[in-house]
C-alpha positions in Angstrom: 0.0 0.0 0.0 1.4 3.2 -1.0 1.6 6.1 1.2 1.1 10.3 1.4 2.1 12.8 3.3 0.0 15.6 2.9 0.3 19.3 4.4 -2.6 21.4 5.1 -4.8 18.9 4.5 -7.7 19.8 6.6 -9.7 22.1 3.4 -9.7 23.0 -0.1 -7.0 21.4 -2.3 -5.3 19.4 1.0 -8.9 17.6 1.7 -9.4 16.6 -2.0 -6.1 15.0 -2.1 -6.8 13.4 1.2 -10.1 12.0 -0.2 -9.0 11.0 -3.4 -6.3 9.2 -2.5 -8.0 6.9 0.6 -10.4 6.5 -1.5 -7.6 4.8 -4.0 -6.2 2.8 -1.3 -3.5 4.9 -0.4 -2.1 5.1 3.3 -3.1 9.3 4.1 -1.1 11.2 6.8 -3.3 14.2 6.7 -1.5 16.9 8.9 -3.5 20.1 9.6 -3.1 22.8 12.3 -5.8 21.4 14.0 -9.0 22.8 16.0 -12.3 22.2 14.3 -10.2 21.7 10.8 -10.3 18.0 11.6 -14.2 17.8 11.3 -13.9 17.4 7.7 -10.7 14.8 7.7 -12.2 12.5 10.2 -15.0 12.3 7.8 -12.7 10.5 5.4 -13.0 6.7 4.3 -10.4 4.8 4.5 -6.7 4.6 5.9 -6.4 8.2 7.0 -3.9 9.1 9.8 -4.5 13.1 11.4 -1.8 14.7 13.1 -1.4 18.3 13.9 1.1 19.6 12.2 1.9 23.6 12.0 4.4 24.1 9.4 6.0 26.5 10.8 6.6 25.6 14.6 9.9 23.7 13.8 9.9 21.8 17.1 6.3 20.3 15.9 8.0 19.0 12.3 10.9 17.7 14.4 8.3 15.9 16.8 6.1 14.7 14.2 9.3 13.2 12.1 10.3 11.2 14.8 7.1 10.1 15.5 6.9 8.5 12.0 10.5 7.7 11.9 9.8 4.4 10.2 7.1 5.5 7.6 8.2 4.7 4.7 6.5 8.0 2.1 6.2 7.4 -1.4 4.6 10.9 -2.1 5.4 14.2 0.3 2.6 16.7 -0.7 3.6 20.4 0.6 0.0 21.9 -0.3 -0.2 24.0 3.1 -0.6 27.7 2.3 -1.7 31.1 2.3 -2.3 34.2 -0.1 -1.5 37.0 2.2 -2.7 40.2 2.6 -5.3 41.4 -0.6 -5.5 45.1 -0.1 -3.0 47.6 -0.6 -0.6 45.9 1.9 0.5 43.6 -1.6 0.9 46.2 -3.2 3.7 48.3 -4.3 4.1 51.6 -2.4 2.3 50.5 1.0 3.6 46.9 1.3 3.1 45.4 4.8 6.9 44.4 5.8 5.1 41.8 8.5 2.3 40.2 6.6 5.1 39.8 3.3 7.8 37.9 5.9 5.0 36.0 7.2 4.2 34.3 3.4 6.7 33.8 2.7 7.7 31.9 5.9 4.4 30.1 5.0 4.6 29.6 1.6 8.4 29.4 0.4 11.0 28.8 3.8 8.0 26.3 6.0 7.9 23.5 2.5 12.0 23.2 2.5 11.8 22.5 6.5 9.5 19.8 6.2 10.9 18.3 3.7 14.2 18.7 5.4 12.6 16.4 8.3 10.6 14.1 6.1 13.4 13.5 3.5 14.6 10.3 5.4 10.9 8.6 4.8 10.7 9.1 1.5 14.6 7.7 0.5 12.7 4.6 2.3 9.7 4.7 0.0 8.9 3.4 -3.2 8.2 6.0 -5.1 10.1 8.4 -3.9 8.5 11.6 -5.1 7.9 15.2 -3.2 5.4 17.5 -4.6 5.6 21.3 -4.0 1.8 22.9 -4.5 3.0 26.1 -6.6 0.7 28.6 -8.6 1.9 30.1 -12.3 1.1 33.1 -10.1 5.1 32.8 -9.2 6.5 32.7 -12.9 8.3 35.1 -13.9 8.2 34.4 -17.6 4.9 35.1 -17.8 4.3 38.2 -16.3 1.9 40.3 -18.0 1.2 37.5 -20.5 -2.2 36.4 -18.9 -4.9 38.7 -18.5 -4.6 38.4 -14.6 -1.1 38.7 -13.8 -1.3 42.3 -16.1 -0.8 44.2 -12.6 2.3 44.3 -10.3 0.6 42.9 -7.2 0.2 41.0 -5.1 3.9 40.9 -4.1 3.6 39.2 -1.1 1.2 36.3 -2.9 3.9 36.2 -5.8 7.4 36.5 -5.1 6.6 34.0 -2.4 5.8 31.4 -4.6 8.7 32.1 -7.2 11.0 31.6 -4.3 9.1 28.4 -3.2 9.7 27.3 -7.4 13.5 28.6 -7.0 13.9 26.9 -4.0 12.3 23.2 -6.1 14.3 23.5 -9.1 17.8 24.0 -6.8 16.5 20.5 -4.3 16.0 18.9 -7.9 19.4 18.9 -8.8 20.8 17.9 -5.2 17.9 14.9 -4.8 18.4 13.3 -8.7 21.4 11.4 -7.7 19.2 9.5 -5.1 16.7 9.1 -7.6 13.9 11.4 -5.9 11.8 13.2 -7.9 10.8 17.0 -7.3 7.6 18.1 -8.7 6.3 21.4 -8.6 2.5 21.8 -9.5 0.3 24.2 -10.4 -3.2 23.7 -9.6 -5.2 25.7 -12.0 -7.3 28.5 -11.2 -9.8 26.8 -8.8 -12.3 27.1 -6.7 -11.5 27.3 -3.4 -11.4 29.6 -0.1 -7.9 30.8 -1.7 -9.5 31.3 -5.5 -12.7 32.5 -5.1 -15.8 31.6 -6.5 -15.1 33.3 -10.3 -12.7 30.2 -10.5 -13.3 27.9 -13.3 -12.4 24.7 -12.0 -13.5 22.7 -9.4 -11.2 21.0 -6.9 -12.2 17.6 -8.1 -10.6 17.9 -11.4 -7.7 20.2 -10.2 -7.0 17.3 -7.9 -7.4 14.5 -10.1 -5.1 16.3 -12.8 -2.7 17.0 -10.5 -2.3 13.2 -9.2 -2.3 12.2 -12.8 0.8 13.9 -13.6 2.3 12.6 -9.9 1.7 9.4 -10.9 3.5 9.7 -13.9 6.4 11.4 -13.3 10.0 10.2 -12.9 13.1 11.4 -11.9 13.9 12.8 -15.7 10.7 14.8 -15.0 12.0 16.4 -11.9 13.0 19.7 -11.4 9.8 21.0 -14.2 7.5 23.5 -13.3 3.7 21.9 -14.7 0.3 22.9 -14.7 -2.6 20.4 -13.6 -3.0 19.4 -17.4 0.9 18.3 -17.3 1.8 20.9 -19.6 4.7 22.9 -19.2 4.8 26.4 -17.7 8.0 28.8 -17.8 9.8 29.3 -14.7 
């Protein structure tokens, strides 16, 4: 039985992971910073393992590492995160200094530390992949290409997760010698808390897409930034 290690898995895009794969057979670690968040997890069918898990309280990563010490992790899905501020504190010429340092922590530094601490467990797994949750939101290629990334902001939302897809194409190169494959995703626009209710696509399909491509990457895929669809999109 293969298993997943899943950040913020408690709503949106985390929970439809969660559910999709117990409901393939897959061994879930669902990991969540708790409270009433793990109404809808303990709701799930199937092997599904909760934990609290803040991902950016480095002594509760630590913790929770040793706890599952032995678990071997085919897939290590860093989906926890947040947008950040949406009023003029993202944007250029009254950015909040706090609220930026904080998404980043979040979004960009918090991913690396897990999978600093969870890196053992998957060298024991099969599969041996990690999975960063990204958004095309953080290329910089395409910058004013799309209608909606015609603006500047927001910063905070956006340079967070180019660093998070810096930081995934640098732990490609060190991981390929042990055969571990980095894949960094983008979801689509979709509808969740995060992407509104104007989204076009539904978190069922977003999900499913996204596992599709999981399941059939391999190391030579590694290190490639790719949409839900598995196309291609420019760093």
């Amino acid at each position: 039985m293969p298993t997943v290690f899943i950040t913020g898995a408690s709503s949106g895009l985390g929970l439809e992971f969660a559910r999709q794969y117990a409901a393939e057979g897959w061994r879930v670690i669902a990991t969540s910073r708790g409270g009433r968040a793990f109404n809808s997890l303990e709701e799930l069918v199937g092997d599904v393992v909760i934990r609290k898990l803040d991902i950016t309280d480095d002594d509760q990563i630590k913790a929770l590492a040793g706890e599952f010490r032995h678990e071997a992790l085919d897939v290590l899905l860093n989906n926890a995160a947040i947008h950040g501020p949406r009023d003029e504190g993202a944007s250029f010429g009254a950015l909040d200094v706090a609220a930026w340092l904080k998404v980043l922590r979040v979004n960009a530094i918090a991913p690396m530390k897990v999978t600093e601490a969870f890196l053992p467990n998957v060298q024991m797994g099969g599969q041996k992949k990690i999975v960063f949750v990204s958004s095309r939101a953080g290329s910089i290629a395409e910058r004013g290409l799309l209608p909606h990334h015609q603006r500047g902001g927001p910063y905070t939302y956006r340079s967070s997760k180019a660093a998070l897809n810096a930081a995934a194409k640098s732990l490609a190169f060190d991981l390929a010698p042990r055969g571990i494959s980095v894949i960094t995703l983008h979801p689509g626009w979709v509808r969740t808390e995060m992407g509104g209710t104007e989204a076009g696509l539904d978190q069922e399909t977003s999900v499913a897409g996204m596992r599709r491509v999981i399941s059939q990457s391999s190391v030579a895929d590694s290190g490639v930034f790719l949409n839900h669809d598995g196309s291609v999109i420019p760093w």
